[in-house]
Structure formats: structure tokens, C-alpha cells
C-alpha positions, 0 to 999 in steps of 0.5 A: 595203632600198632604200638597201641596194640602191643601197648593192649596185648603187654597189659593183658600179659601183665593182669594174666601173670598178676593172676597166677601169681595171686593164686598162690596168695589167695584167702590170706585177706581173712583168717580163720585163726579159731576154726570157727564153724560159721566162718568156715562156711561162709568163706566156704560159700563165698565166692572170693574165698573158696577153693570150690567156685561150684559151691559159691553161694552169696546168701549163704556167705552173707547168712554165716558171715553175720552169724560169725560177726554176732560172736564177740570177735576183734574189730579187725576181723569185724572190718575183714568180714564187712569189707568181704560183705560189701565185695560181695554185693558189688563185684562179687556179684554174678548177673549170667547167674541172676545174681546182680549187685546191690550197691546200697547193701555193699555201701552199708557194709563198707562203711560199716566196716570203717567204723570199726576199722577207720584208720588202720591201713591194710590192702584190704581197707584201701581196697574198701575205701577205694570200691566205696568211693566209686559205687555208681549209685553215688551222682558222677561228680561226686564220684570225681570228689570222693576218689580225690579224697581218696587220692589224698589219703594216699598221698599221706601214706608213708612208711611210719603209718605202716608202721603205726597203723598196720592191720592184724591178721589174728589177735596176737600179732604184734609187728606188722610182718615185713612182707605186708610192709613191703606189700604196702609200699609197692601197692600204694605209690603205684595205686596212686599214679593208677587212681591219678591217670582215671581221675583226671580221664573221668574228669576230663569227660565230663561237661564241666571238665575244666572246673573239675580240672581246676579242681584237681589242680588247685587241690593237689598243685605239686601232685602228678595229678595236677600235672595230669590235669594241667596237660588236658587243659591245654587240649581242646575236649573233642581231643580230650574225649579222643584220647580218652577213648584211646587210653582205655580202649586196651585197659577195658579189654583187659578189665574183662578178665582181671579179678579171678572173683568175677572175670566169668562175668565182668563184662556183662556186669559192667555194660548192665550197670552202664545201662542203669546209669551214667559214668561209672567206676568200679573198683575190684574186689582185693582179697589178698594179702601175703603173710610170709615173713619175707617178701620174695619175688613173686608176693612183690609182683603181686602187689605191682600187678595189684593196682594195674587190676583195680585200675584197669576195671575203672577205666573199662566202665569210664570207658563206657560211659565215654563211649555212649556219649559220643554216640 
């Protein structure tokens, strides 16, 4: 129980240093490279993009927002902007101020922003494809399937899609900058293992655990996933579900205060969704993304902490749903 404890408290430290940091790289996700009005002020209203969190106004930010995306722009941008809609009608959503999420508007822009961005690789659209995978107005075994898919197109990902599939940040750009490479390769090996671990948990909670367990097997056989899979086969599921229970305990404690966009609310928001519906996963709005030349220390801490914090979110809501269950 001890270590447990220490385990939790290390994670806290970890997700509260990954967010000082971050601070200093927040906005770099959507750039305003023509000083156009309406974008202006609709990074000025949203919440994930201003600098005066008092201003924060989701109608606004969606009014200007699509203003913006009437004008003749890349579809780059045009992915950004969908991609910020969408955070901001699910984890950008703030229920102490009345302000609750809309999973099938955040749905609609998601994938609206993948149909102008459907490959090309960036924080910002695995953080898309990753939230739309987990909105809990999708059934929960689907839920299980989708992030799966998710899970192998992660396994694809090398340094040559990097480098051939890279996202612009304005319109000139010509290379991808060697800090958002060395972004991508810290961030995704690690979401990888993240996405793994909560998979086979949620899997492993459900009625039909071994068939979704088998499932992820036979899909991903010489993974670490299967790996994963193929130890909580071996355990009866009372003592699965006991595990799991003990696994998230400490990350959901973590989950409340992670995203600097909604750790005011996190909680309330989680437990009102658990409410509503059964298991759900939610991923965390990732609004960030270095553009310096170089990558130095702390834009690499960034983006080791970048997974723990997307991570820990979905383990808190599994968490919840595990909880109730047992009860």
C-alpha cells in the first residue's frame, strides 16, 4: 500500500511538472500566421488558446472560429480549427459554469477535420483521432475496437511518416522543424504503451473479457499489448477487476488536475458523464506543439509527460465505470 501511495504521489509530480512546462509552449498548436481578425478572437475566447482564461467564451470561439473557416484557407489550418471545435464541445467543456459537452457536435467536427487532414501526422491530430475513438456516446465495445485501430495506427508510425507525412504549421513551411520530429518520436512510442495499458484494463472490465482479450491478441500477437492481454487471461476476473481497480486508483487521482484547459472542472465533468453512461474514456485536449528549431530539454519533457496526461484521463473515467460496477 505504501508503494501504491508513493507510486500515486510520483505521477502527481510528474503530470505538475509536465504542466509547467507546457506553459511555456501553450497556442504553438494553431497559428495566426495572417493576423486575421476572426481568428484572433476566436483563439482570444477559447478556452485552450487564450492567455485571459476570464475572457473564455465557447459560443464566441465557435461564432469566429467558423467565420474564419469560411475564408479561403489551407486545409491544415482547416484541420487545426475543426480539431479545436471538437475539444471544445468535449474536454473543453466546463459543467460548474453550466457549460456541458456536446459529444455529437465534438464528433461532427473531429471528423470533419480528418477529411481534410486524413493522414498527415501531427500532435494534434492523434490527439483528434485518439478523443474520437473515446467519446462515450459510442457503445462501450466499440469504444474497445475503435481505440484498437487507433492502437495500430500507432504501431505504423515510424520516423519516414514523419517524415513524409508531417503537418504545416503555416503555409511556406517546407521540412518538417527538427523539434516536432523529435516531438513525434518521444510522443508516440510512449502513447502507444499508455493506449495499451487502458485497452486491455477496459477490456479486462468488461462481461465478455476474455473474447475482447482474445481479440486484442490475435490482432496484435507480437505487441505489448498482446503481452498484456495475455497476463490478465491468466488471472481469475474478480482479481482482474481488483487490479484494475488498483492500477487507476492513483491515475485518476491524477486525471483531476492534468489538462490546464479543464482541470478546474475535470472531476465533476467525469463523474456527470459516468452518470449518463456506461464505461467511459476520455482523452485530453492536446493543444501544444514546440516550434523551436531545436528540441532542448524541457520541449522533450513535454512530450514524455504528453501521454501520462492523456493516459491518466482515460483510466480516471474507467475507473469510474469499474467502480460503479462493483458496487
Amino acid at each position: 500500500m505504501n508503494l501504491m501511495k508513493l507510486r500515486n504521489n510520483l505521477t502527481i509530480i510528474l503530470i505538475l511538472v509536465g504542466m509547467i512546462i507546457s506553459a511555456r509552449a501553450d497556442s504553438t498548436a494553431l497559428h495566426n500566421y495572417n493576423d486575421d481578425p476572426n481568428l484572433s478572437l476566436a483563439m482570444e475566447y477559447d478556452i485552450g488558446e487564450t492567455t485571459h482564461r476570464s475572457k473564455a467564451n465557447r459560443e464566441l470561439a465557435e461564432k469566429y472560429y467558423l467565420e474564419y473557416l469560411k475564408k479561403d484557407i489551407p486545409s491544415f489550418q482547416k484541420a487545426r480549427i475543426y480539431i479545436r471545435l471538437g475539444v471544445l464541445y468535449s474536454v473543453g467543456s466546463d459543467p460548474k459554469r453550466g457549460i456541458k459537452p456536446d459529444y455529437e457536435k465534438a464528433q461532427k467536427y473531429l471528423e470533419k477535420a480528418l477529411e481534410f487532414e486524413p493522414e498527415r501526422i501531427d500532435p494534434v491530430t492523434i490527439m483528434a483521432r485518439t478523443l474520437l475513438a473515446s467519446l462515450p456516446i459510442i457503445p462501450a465495445e466499440e469504444r474497445i475496437r475503435k481505440r484498437l485501430d487507433i492502437y495500430g495506427w500507432l504501431c505504423s508510425l515510424d520516423d519516414s511518416k514523419y517524415e513524409e507525412l508531417w503537418l504545416p504549421l503555416e503555409p511556406n513551411q517546407e521540412q518538417i522543424l527538427r523539434g516536432s520530429f523529435k516531438q513525434l518520436q518521444n510522443l508516440v512510442p510512449s502513447l502507444k504503451r499508455c493506449e495499451a495499458k487502458n485497452i486491455v484494463s477496459s477490456a479486462s472490465s468488461k462481461p465478455n473479457r476474455e473474447e475482447l482479450l482474445l481479440v486484442i491478441i490475435q490482432r496484435f500477437p507480437n505487441e505489448e499489448i498482446a503481452d498484456m492481454a495475455r497476463q490478465k487471461l491468466k488471472l481469475p476476473a474478480d482479481k482482474v477487476a481488483d487490479e484494475a481497480l488498483a492500477s487507476l486508483d492513483g491515475e485518476f487521482d491524477a486525471a483531476k488536475i492534468t489538462d490546464n484547459n479543464v482541470q478546474e472542472n475535470l472531476e465533476s465533468q467525469v463523474i456527470e458523464i459516468a452518470e449518463d453512461t456506461s464505461p467511459i474514456e476520455q482523452s485530453v485536449d492536446s493543444s501544444v506543439l514546440a516550434d523551436a528549431v531545436d528540441t532542448n530539454s524541457e520541449s522533450r519533457a513535454v512530450w514524455i509527460i504528453y501521454p501520462i496526461i492523456i493516459c491518466t484521463l482515460i483510466a480516471g473515467s474507467s475507473l469510474l465505470y469499474i467502480t460503479k460496477r462493483r458496487k
